[in-house]
Z-matrix of the N, CA and C atoms (Angstrom, degrees):
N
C 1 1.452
C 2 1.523 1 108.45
N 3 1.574 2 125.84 1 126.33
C 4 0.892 3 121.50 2 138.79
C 5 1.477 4 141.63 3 -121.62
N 6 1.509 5 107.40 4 151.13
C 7 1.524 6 113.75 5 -177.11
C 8 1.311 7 123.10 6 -129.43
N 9 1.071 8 116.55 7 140.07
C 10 1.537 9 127.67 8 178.92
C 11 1.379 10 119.25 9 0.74
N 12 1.210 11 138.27 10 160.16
C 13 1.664 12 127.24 11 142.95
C 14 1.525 13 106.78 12 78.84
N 15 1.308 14 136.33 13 44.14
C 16 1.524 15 100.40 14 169.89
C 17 1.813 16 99.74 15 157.13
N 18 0.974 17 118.65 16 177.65
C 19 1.946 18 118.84 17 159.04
C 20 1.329 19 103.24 18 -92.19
N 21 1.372 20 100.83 19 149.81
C 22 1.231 21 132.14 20 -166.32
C 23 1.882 22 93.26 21 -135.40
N 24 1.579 23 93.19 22 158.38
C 25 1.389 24 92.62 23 170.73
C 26 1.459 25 113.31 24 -158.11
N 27 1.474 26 120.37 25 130.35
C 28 0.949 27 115.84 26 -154.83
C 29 1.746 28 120.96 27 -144.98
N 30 1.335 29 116.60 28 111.96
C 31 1.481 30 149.47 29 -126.04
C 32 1.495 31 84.06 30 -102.50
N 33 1.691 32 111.96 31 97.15
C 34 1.680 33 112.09 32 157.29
C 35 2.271 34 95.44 33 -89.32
N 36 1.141 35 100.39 34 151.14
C 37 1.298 36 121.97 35 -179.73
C 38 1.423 37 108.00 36 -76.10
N 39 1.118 38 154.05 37 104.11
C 40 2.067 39 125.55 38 158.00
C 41 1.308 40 102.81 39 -112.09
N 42 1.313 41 77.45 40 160.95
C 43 1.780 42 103.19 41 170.31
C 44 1.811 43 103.14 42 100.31
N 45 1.359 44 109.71 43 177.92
C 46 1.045 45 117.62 44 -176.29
C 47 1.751 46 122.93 45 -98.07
N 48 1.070 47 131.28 46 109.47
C 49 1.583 48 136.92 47 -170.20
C 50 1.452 49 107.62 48 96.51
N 51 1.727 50 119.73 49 4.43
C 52 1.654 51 109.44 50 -149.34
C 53 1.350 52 114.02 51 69.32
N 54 1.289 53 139.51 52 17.29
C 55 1.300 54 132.07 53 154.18
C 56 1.450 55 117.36 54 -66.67
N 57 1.296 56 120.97 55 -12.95
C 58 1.510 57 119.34 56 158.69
C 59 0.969 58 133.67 57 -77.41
N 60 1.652 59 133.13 58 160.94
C 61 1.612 60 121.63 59 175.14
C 62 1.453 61 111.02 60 -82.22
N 63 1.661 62 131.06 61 146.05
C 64 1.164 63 126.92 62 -140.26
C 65 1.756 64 81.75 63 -84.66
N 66 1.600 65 108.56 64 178.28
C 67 1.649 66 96.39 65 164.26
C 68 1.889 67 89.87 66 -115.16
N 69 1.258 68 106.62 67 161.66
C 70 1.735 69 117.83 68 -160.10
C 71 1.579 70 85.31 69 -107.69
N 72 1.048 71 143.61 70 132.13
C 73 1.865 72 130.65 71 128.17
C 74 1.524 73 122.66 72 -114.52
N 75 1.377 74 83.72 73 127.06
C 76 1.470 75 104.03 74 -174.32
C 77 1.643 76 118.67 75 -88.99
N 78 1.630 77 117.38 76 107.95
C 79 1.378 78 87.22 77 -158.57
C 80 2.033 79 88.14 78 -126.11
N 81 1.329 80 117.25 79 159.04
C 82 1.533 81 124.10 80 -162.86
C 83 1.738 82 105.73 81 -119.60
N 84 1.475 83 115.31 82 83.26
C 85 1.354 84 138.24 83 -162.18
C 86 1.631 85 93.90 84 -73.34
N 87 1.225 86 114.38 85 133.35
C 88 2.370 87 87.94 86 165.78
C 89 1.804 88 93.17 87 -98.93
N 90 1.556 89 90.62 88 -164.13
C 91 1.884 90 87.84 89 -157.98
C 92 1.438 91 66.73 90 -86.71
N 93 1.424 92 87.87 91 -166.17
C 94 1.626 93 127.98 92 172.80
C 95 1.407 94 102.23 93 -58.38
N 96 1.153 95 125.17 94 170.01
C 97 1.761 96 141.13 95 -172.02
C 98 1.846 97 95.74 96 -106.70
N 99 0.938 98 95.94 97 135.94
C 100 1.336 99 110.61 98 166.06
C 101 1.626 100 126.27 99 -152.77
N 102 1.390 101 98.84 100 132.43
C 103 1.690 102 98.30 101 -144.08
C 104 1.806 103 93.50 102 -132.10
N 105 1.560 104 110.73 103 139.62
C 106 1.098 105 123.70 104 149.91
C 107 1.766 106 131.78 105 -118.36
N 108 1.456 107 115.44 106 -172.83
C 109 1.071 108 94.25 107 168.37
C 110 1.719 109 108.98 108 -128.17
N 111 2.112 110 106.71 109 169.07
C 112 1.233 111 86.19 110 -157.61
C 113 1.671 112 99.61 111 -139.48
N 114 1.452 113 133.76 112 80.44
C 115 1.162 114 140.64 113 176.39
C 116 1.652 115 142.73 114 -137.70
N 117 0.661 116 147.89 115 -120.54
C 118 1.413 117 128.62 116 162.23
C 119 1.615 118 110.59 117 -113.84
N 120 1.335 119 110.24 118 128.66
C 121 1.388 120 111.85 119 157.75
C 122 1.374 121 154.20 120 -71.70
N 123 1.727 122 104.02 121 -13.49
C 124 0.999 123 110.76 122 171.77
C 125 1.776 124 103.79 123 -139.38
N 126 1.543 125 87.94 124 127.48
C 127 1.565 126 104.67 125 -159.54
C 128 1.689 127 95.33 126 -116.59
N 129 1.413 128 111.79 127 149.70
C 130 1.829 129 134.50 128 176.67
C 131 1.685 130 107.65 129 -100.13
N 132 1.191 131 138.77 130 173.91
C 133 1.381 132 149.03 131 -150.57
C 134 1.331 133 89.37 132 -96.11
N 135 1.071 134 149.97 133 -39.58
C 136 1.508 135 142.33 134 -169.39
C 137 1.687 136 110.91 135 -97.28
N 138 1.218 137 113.32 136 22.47
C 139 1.178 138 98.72 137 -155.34
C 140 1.624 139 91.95 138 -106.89
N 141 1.853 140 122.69 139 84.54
C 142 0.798 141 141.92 140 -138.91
C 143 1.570 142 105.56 141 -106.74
N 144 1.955 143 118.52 142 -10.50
C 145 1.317 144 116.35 143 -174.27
C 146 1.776 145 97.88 144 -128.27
N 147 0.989 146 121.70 145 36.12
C 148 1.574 147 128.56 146 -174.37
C 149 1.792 148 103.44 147 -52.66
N 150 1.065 149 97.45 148 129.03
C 151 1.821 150 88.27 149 171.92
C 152 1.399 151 114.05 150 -130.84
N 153 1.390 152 135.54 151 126.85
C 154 1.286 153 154.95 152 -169.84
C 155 2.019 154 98.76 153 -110.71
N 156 1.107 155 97.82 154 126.18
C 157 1.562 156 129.31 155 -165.80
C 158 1.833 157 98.45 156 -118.84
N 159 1.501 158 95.30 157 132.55
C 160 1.827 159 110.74 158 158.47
C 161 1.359 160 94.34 159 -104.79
N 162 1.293 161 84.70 160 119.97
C 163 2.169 162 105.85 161 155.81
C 164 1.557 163 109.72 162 -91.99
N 165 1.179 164 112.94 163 101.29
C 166 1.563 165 104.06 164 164.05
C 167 1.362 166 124.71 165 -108.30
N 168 1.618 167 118.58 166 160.51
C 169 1.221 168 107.54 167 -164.61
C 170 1.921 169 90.94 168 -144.85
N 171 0.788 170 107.75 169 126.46
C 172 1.760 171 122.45 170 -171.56
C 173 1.397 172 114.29 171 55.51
N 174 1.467 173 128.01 172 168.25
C 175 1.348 174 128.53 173 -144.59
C 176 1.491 175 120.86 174 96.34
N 177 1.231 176 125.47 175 178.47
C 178 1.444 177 108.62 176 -178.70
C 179 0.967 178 97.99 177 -162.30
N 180 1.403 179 96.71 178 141.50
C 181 1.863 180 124.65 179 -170.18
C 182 1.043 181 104.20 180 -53.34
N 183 1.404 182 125.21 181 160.03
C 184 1.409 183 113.27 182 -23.71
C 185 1.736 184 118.26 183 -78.39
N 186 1.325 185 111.99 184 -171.41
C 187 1.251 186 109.62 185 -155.05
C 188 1.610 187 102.95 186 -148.17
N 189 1.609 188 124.15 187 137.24
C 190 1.268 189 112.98 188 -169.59
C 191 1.832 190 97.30 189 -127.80
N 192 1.318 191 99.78 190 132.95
C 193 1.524 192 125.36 191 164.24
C 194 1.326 193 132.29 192 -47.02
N 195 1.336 194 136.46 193 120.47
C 196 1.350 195 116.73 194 157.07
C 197 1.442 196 102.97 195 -142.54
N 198 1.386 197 120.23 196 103.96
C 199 1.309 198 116.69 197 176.93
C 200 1.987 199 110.71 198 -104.61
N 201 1.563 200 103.04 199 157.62
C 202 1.338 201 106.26 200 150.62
C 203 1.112 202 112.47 201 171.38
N 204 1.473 203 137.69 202 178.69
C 205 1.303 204 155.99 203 -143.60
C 206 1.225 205 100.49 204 104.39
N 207 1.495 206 132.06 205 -109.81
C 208 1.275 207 119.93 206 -165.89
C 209 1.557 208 119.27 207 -45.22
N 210 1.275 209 104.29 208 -57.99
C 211 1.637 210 133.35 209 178.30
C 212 1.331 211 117.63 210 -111.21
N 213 1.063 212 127.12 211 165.07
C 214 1.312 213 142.44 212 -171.20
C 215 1.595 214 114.80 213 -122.25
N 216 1.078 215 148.70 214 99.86
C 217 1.407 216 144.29 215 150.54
C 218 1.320 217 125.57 216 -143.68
N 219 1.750 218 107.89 217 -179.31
C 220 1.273 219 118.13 218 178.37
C 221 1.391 220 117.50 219 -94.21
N 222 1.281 221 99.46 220 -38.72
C 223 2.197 222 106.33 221 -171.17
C 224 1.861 223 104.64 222 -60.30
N 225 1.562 224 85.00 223 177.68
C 226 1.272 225 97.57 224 -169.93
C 227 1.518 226 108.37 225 -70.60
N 228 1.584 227 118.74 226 -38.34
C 229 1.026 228 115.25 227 148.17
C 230 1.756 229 152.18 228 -108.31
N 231 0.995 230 132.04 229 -179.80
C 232 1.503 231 119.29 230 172.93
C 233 1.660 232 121.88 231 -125.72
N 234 1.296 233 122.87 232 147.48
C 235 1.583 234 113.91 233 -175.59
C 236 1.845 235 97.78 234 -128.95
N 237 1.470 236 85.04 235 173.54
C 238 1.173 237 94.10 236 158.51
C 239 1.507 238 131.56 237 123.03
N 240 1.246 239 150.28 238 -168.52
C 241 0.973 240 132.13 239 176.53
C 242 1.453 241 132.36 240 -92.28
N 243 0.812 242 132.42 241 124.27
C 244 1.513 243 107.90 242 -179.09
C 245 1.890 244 111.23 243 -122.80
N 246 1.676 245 106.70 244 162.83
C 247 1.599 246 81.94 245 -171.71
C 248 1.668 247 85.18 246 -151.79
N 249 1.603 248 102.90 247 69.90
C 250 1.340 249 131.48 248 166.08
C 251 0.976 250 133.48 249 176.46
N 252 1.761 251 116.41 250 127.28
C 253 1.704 252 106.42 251 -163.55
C 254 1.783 253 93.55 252 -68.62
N 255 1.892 254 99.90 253 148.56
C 256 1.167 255 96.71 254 144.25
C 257 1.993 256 93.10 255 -179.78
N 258 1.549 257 97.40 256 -112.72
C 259 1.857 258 78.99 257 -161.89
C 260 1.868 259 92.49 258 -146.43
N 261 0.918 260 87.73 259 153.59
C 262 1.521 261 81.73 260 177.57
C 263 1.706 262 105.73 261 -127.41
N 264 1.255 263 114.28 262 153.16
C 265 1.386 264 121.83 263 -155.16
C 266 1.728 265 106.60 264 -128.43
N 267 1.350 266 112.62 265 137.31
C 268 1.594 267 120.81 266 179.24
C 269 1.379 268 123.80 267 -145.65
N 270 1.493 269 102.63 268 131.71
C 271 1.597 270 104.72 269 178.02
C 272 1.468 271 92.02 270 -136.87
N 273 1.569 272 99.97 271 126.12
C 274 1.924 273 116.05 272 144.85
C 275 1.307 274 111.98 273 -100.92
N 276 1.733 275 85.79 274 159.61
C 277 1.495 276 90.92 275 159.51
C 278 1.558 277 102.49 276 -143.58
N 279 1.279 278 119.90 277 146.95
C 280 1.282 279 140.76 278 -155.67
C 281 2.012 280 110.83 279 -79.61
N 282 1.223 281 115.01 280 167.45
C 283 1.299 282 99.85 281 164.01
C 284 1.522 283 129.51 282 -66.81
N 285 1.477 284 116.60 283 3.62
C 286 1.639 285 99.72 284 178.05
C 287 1.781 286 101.96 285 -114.11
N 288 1.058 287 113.98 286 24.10
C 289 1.714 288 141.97 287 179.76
C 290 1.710 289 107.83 288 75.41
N 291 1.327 290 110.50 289 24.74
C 292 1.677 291 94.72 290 -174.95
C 293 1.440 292 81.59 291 -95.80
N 294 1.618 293 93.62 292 175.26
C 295 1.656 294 124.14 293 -164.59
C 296 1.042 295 120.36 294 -135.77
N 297 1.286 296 132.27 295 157.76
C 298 1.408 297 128.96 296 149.12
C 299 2.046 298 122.43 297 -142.50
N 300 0.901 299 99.98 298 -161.18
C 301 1.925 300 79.93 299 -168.30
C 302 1.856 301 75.18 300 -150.18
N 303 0.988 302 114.57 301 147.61
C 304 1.487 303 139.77 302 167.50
C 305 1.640 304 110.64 303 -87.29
N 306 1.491 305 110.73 304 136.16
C 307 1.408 306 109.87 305 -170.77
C 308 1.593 307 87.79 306 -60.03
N 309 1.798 308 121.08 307 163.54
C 310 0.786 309 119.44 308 148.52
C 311 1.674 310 137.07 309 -14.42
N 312 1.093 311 147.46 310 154.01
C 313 1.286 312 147.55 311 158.68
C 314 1.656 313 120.68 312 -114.46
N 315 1.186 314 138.57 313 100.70
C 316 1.540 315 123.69 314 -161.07
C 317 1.763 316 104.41 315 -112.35
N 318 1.010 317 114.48 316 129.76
C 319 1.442 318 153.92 317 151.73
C 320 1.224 319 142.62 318 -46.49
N 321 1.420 320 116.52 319 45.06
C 322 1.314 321 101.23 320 173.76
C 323 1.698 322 144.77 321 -82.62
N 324 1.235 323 100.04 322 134.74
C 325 1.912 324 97.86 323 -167.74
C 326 1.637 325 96.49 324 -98.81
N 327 1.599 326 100.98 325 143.19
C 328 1.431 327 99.49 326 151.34
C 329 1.514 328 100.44 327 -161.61
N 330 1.104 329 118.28 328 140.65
C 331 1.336 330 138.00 329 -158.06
C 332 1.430 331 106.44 330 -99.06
N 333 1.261 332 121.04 331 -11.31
C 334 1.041 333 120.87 332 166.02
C 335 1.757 334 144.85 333 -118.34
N 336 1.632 335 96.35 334 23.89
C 337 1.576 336 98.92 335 -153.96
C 338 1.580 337 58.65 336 -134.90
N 339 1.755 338 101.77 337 133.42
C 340 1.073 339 150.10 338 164.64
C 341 1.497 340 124.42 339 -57.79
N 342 1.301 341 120.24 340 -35.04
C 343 1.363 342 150.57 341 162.26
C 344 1.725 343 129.10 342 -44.86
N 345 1.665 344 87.37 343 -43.94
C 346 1.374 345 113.37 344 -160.83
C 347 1.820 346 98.64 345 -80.26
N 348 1.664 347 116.28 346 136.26
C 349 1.415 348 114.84 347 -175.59
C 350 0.887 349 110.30 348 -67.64
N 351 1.969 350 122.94 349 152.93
C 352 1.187 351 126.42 350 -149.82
C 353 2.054 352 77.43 351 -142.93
N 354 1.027 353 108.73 352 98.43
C 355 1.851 354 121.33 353 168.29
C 356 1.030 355 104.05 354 -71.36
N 357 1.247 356 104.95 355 140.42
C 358 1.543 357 129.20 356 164.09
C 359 1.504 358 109.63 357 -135.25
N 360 2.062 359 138.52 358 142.91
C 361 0.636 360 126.38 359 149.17
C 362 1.363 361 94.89 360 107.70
N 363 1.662 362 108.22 361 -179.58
C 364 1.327 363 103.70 362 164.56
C 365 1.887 364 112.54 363 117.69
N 366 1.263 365 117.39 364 -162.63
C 367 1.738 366 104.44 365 150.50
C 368 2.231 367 75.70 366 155.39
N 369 1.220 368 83.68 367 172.42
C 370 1.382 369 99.50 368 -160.67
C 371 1.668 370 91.42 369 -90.34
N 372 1.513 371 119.62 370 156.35
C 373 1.119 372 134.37 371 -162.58
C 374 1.766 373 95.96 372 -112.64
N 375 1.290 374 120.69 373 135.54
C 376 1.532 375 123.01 374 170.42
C 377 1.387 376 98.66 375 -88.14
């Protein structure tokens, strides 16, 4: 049996009656992927190079993208401008096809509060 997270070990039988020595395989599963996202929430009217980042943490490389709500992409990350609060949304899935989806991420713009981060720089991550 194996499961997520950890070594596992797993006892094929040979030979005839069990008069053989069993063979052992030891095999090193990672957990499940679990992914958030990681950028600024509160964005100003110029803020024309904003970049939104997936943090993942178990799963195994490689790893495929699907973002949207605000934006739309494939890479690990996304940039760019946006000129409406709202939330942006993400699901990977890992190389052994499991998945996970990131809570929402929400966005607020205001173009006029001084406060609010103003990005510069940056570029989207493949």
């Amino acid at each position: 049996m194996i499961v997520n997270g950890g070594s596992r070990v797993v006892t094929f039988p040979m030979g005839n009656g069990g008069e053989s020595p069993n063979i052992l395989l030891y095999a090193n599963v990672p957990s499940a992927p679990t992914v958030s996202i990681k950028g600024p929430a509160f964005v100003g009217w110029s803020n024309s190079n904003c970049v939104w980042e997936a943090v993942i943490t178990g799963g195994r490389d490689p790893y495929t993208f699907q973002w949207s709500g605000l934006k739309s992409g494939s890479l690990a990350s996304i940039m760019g401008p946006i000129y409406s609060s709202g939330s942006f949304d993400l699901r990977i899935w890992d190389a052994l096809g499991q998945s996970a989806t990131a809570t929402p991420f929400f966005v607020n713009m205001n173009p006029d509060d001084p406060g609010y981060t103003m990005c510069s720089g940056g570029a989207e991550r493949p």
